[in-house]
LUMZARO-220297 format. One record per residue (C-alpha): residue in one letter; chain; y, z, x. Coordinates in nm, 2 decimals, decimal comma. Example, Ala and Ser with C-alpha at 12.3 -4.5 7.8 and 13.67 -1.06 7.14 Angstrom:
REM LUMZARO-220297
<atom 'a' 'A' <-0,45 0,78 1,23>>;
<atom 's' 'A' <-0,11 0,71 1,37>>;
***
This chain:
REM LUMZARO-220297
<atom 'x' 'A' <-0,14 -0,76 1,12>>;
<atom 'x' 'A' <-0,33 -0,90 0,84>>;
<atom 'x' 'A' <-0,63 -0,67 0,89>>;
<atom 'x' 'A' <-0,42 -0,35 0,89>>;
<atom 'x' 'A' <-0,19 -0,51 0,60>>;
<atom 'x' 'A' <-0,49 -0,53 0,33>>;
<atom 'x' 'A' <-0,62 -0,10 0,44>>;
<atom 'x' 'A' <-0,27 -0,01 0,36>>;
<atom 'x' 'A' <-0,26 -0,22 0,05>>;
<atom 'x' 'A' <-0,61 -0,05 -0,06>>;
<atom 'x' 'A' <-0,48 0,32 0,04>>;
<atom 'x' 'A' <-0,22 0,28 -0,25>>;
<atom 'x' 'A' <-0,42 0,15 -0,53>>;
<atom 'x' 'A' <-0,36 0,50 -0,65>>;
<atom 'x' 'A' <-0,02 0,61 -0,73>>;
<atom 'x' 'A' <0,17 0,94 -0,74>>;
<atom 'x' 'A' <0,29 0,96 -1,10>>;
<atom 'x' 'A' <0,22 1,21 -1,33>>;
<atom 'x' 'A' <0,14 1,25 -1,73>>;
<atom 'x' 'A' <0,51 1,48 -1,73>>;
<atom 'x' 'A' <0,79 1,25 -1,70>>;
<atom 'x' 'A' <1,01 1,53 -1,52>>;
<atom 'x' 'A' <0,70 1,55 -1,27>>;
<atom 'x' 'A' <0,69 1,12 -1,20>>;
<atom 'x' 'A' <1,03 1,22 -1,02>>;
<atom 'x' 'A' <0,90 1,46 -0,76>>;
<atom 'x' 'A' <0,96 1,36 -0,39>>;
<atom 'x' 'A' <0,63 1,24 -0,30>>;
<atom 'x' 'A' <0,53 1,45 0,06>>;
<atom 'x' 'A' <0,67 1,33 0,35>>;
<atom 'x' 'A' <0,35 1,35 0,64>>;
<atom 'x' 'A' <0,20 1,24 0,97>>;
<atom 'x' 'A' <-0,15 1,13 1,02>>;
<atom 'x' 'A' <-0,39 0,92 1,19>>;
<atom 'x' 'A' <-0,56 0,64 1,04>>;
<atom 'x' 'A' <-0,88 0,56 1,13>>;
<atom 'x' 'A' <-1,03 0,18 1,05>>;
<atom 'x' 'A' <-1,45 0,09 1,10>>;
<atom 'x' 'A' <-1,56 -0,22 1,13>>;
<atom 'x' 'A' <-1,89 -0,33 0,96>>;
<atom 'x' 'A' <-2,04 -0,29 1,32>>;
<atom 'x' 'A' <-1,96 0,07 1,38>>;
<atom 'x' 'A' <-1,66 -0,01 1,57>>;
<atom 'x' 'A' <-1,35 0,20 1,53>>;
<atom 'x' 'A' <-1,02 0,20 1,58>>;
<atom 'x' 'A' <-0,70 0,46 1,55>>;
<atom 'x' 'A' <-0,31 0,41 1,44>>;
<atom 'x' 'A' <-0,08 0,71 1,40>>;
<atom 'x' 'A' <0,10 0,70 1,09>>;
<atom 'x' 'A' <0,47 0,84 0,97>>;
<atom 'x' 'A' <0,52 0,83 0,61>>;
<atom 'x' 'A' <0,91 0,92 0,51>>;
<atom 'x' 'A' <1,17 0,88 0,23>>;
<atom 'x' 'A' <1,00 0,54 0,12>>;
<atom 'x' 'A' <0,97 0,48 0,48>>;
<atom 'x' 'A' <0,64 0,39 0,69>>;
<atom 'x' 'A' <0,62 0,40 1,11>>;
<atom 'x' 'A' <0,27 0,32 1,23>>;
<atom 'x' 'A' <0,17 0,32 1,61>>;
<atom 'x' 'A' <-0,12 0,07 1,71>>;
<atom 'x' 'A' <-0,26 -0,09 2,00>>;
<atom 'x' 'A' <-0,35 -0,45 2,00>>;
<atom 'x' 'A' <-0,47 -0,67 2,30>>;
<atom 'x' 'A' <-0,34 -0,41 2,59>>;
<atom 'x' 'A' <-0,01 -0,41 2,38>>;
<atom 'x' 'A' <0,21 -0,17 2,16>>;
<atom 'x' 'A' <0,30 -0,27 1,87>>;
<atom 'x' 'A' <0,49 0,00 1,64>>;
<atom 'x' 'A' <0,55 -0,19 1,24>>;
<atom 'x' 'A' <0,83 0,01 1,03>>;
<atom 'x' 'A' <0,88 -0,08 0,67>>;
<atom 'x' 'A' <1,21 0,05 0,45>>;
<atom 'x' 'A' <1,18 0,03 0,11>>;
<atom 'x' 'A' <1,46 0,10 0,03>>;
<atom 'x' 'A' <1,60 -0,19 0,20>>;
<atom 'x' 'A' <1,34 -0,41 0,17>>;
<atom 'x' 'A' <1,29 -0,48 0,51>>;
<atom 'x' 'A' <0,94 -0,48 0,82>>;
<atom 'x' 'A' <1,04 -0,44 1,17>>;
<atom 'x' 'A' <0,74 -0,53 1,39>>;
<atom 'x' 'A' <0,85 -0,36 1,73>>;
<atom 'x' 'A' <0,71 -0,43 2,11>>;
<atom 'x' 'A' <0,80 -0,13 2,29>>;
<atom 'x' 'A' <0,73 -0,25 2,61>>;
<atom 'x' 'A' <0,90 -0,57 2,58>>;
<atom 'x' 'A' <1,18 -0,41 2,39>>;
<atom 'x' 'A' <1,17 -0,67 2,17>>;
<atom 'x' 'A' <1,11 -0,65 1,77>>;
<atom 'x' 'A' <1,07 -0,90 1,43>>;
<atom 'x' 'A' <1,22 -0,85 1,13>>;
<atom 'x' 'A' <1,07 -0,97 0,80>>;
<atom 'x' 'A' <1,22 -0,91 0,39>>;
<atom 'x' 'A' <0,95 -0,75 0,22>>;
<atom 'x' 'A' <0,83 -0,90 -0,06>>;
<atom 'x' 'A' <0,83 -0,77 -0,45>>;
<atom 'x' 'A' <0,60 -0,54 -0,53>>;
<atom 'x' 'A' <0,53 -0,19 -0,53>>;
<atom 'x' 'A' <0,53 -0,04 -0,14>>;
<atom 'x' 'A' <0,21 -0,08 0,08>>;
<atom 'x' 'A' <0,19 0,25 0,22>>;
<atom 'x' 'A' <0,05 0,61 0,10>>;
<atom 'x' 'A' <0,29 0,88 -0,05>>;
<atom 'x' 'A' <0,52 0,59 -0,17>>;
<atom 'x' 'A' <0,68 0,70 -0,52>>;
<atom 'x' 'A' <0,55 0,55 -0,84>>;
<atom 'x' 'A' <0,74 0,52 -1,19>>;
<atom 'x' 'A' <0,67 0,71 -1,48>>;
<atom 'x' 'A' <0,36 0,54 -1,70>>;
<atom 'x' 'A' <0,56 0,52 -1,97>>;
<atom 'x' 'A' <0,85 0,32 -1,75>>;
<atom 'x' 'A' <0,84 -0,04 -1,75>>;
<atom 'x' 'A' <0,60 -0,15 -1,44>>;
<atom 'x' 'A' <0,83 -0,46 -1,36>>;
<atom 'x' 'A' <1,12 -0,30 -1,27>>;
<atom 'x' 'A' <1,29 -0,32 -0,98>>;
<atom 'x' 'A' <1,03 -0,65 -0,90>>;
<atom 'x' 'A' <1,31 -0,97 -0,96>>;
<atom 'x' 'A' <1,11 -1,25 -1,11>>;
<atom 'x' 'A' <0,92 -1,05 -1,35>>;
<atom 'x' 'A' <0,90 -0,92 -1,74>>;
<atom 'x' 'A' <0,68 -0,69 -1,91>>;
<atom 'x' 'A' <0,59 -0,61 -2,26>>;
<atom 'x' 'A' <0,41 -0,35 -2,39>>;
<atom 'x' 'A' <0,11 -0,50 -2,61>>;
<atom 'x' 'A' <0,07 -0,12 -2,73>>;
<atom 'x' 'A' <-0,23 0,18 -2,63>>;
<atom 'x' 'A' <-0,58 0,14 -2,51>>;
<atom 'x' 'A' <-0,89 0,34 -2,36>>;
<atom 'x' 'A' <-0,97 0,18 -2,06>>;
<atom 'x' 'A' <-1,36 0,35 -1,88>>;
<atom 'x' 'A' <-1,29 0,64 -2,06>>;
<atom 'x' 'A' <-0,89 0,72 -2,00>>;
<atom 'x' 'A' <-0,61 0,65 -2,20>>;
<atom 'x' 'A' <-0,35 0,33 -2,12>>;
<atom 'x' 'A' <-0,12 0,19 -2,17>>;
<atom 'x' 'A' <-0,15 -0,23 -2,21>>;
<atom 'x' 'A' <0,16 -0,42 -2,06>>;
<atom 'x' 'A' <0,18 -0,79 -2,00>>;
<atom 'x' 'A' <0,31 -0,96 -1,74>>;
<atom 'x' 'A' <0,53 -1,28 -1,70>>;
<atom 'x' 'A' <0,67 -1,40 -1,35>>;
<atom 'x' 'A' <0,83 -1,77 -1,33>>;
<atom 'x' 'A' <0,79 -1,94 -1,01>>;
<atom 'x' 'A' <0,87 -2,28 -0,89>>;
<atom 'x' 'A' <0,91 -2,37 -1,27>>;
<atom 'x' 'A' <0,58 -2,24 -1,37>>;
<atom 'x' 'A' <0,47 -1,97 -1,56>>;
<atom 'x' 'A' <0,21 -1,68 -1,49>>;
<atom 'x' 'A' <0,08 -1,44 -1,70>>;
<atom 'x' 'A' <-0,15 -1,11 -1,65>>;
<atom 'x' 'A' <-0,24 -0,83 -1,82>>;
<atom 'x' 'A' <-0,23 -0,47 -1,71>>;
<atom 'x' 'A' <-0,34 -0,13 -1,81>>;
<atom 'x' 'A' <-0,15 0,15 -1,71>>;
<atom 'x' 'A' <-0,34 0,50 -1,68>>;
<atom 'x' 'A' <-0,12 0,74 -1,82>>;
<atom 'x' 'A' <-0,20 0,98 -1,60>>;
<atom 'x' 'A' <-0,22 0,84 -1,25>>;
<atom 'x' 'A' <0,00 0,57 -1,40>>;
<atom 'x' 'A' <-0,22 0,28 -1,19>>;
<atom 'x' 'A' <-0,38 -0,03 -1,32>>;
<atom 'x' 'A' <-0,71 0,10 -1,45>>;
<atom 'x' 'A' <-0,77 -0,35 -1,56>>;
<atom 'x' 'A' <-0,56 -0,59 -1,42>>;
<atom 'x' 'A' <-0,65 -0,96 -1,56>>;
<atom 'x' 'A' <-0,49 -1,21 -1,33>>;
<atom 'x' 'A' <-0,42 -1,55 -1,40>>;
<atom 'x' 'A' <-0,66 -1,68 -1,20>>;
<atom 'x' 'A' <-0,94 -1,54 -1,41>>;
<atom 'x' 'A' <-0,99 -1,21 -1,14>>;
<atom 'x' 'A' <-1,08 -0,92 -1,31>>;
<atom 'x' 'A' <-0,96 -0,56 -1,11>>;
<atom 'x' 'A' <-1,12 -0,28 -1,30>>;
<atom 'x' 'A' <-1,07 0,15 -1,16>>;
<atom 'x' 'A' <-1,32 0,36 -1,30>>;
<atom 'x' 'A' <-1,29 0,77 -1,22>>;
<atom 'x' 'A' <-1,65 0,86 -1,08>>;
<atom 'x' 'A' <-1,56 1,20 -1,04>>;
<atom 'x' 'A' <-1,48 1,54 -0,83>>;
<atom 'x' 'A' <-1,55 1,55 -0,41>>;
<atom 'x' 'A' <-1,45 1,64 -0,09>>;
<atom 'x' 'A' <-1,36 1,46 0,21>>;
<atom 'x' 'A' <-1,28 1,72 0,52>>;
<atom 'x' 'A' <-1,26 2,01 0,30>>;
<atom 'x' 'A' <-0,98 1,87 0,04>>;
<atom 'x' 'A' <-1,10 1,86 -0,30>>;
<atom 'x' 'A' <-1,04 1,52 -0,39>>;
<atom 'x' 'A' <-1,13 1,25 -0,68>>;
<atom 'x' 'A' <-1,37 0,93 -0,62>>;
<atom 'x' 'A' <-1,27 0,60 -0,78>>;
<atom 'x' 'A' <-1,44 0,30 -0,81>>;
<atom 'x' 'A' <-1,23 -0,05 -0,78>>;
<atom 'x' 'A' <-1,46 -0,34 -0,90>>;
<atom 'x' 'A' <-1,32 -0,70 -0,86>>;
<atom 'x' 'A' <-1,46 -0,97 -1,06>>;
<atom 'x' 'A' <-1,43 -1,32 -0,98>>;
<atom 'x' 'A' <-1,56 -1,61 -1,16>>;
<atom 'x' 'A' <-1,84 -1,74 -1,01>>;
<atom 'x' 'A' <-1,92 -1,45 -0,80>>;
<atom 'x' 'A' <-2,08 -1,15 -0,79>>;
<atom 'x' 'A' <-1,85 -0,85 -0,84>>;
<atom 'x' 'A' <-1,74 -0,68 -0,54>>;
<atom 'x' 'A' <-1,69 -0,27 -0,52>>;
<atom 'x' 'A' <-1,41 -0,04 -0,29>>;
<atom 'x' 'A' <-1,44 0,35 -0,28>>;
<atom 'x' 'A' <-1,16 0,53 -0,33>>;
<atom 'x' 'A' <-1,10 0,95 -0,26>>;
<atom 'x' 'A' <-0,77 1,02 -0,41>>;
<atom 'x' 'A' <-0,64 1,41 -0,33>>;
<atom 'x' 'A' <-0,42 1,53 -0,59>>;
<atom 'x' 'A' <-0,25 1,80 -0,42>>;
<atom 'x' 'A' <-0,10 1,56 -0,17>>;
<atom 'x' 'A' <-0,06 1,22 -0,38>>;
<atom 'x' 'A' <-0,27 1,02 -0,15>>;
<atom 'x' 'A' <-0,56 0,84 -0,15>>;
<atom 'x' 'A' <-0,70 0,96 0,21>>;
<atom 'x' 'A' <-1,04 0,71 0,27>>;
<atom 'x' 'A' <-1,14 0,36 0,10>>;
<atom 'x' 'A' <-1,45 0,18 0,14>>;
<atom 'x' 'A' <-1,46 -0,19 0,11>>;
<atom 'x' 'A' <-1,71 -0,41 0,11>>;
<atom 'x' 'A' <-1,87 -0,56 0,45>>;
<atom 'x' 'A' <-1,87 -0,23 0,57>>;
<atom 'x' 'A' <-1,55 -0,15 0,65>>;
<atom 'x' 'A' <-1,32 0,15 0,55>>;
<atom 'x' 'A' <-1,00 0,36 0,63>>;
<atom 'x' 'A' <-0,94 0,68 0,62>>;
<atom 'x' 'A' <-0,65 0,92 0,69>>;
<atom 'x' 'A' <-0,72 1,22 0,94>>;
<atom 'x' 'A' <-0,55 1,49 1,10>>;
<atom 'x' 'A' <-0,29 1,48 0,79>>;
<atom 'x' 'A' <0,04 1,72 0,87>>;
<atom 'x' 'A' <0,29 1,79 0,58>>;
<atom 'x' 'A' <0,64 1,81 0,69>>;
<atom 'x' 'A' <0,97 1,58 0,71>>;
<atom 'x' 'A' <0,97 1,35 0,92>>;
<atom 'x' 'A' <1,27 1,25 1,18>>;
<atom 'x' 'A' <1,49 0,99 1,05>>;
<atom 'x' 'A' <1,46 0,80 1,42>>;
<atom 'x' 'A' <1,11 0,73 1,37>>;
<atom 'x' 'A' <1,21 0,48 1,08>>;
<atom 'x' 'A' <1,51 0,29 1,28>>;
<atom 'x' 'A' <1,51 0,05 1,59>>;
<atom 'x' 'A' <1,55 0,21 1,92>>;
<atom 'x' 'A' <1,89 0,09 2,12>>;
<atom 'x' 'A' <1,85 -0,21 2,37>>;
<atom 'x' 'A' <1,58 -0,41 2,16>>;
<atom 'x' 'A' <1,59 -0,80 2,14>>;
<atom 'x' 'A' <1,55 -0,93 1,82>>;
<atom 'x' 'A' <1,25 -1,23 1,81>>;
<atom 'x' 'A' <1,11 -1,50 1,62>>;
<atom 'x' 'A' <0,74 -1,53 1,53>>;
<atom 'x' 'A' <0,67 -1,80 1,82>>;
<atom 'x' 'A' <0,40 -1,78 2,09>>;
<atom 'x' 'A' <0,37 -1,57 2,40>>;
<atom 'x' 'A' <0,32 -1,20 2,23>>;
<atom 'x' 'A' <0,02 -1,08 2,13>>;
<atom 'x' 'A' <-0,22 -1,22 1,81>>;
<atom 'x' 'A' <0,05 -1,50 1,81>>;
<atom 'x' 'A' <0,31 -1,29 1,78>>;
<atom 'x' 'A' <0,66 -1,46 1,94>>;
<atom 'x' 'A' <0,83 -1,35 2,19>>;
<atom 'x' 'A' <1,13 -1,64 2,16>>;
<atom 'x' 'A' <1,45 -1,48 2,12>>;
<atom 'x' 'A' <1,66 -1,47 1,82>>;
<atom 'x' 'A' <2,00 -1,42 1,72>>;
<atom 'x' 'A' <2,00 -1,11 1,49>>;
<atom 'x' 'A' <2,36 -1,14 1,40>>;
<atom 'x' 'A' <2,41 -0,80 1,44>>;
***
């Protein structure tokens, strides 16, 4: 799952708010899609993709097998489902902002720790970050009785990170490159440089359409990109986000496939 964990994560570096406050509260698109992943080799893969109220469903095929993972964030909660085992994993989600495209982001003038327990922010006050206007927060989160602190800057249009300064000395900088399109969508490029010490910096592509809120392809380095295709605007069923009747609830123990258990469980439902 890892591998299809971190495209997700990179499809979101752009969020959905707005420089309007009243407009950072619009329902973001609900939508269906396919989501195409290359390898640095040329070898491709497909997943079809349900994005909801703050709710993800995405079909894959691993190994011969099924394997469906549904994330509510509302409820902070990943179901990893076996269809034909009738068998699924749960999992809490952790803090943070959602991992999926379409997912709604706060206003950039709203705090950008809330709702994420464990953490504090404080405006240090207004900056221009590769040529945009931010806004500079730091952050504190306490954990295991230590102390971490980074630095963000908050576009205060897209309301993203356009610096983050981690703890551990990374550097994430989002520069704007400009206007393109990507399958006839007029879109914006970004450019997401990470900087570690040590080594040299490493660059992911972004196309971010504002019409829809999404950012449909990435580029990271190695060779290997995602990109949503075939994307169809419309509400999505509410069973598509739920587990089906009958299924077994497992734990992560041998026997499914990547490792993936098969042992059963009690849910305690």
């Amino acid at each position: 799952m890892n591998r299809v964990r971190f495209a997700f994560c990179g499809l979101v570096a752009l969020g959905v708010a707005a420089t309007d406050p009243s407009l950072a509260q619009t329902v973001p698109p609900q939508f269906s899609a396919e989501l195409v992943q290359q390898g640095p080799n040329g070898e491709t893969s497909t997943s079809k993709m349900y994005v909801g109220d703050e709710r993800t469903r995405i079909e894959m095929s691993r190994q011969g097998q099924d394997v469906i993972r549904i994330t509510d964030q509302k409820r902070h909660v990943e179901w990893i489902l076996f269809p034909q085992q009738h068998k699924y994993m749960e999992h809490q989600l952790p803090p943070g902002p959602p991992e999926h495209p379409g997912a709604t982001r706060p206003s950039p003038a709203a705090d950008p720790c809330a709702g994420m327990p464990g953490m504090t922010c404080h405006k240090l006050g207004d900056e221009t970050i590769n040529g945009r206007a931010a806004a500079k927060w730091e952050m504190e989160m306490t954990r295991e009785g230590k102390t971490m602190k980074s630095t963000q800057w908050i576009d205060k249009e897209r309301g993203v990170p356009l610096r983050q300064k981690l703890p551990n000395g990374q550097t994430v900088d989002l520069t704007y490159i400009g206007p393109d399109t990507l399958d006839g969508r007029k879109v914006e490029k970004w450019d997401m440089v990470t900087t570690v010490p040590n080594r040299p910096p490493m660059h992911a592509f972004q196309w971010y359409n504002p019409t829809l809120n999404l950012v449909i392809r990435q580029e990271f380095p190695g060779g290997f990109s995602t990109e949503l295709k075939n994307i169809e605007v419309g509400r999505q069923p509410d069973h598509l986000f739920s587990i089906p009747a009958g299924y077994e609830r497992i734990s992560a123990l041998g026997g499914m496939p990547g490792g993936l258990g098969s042992e059963p469980e009690s849910s305690g439902e």
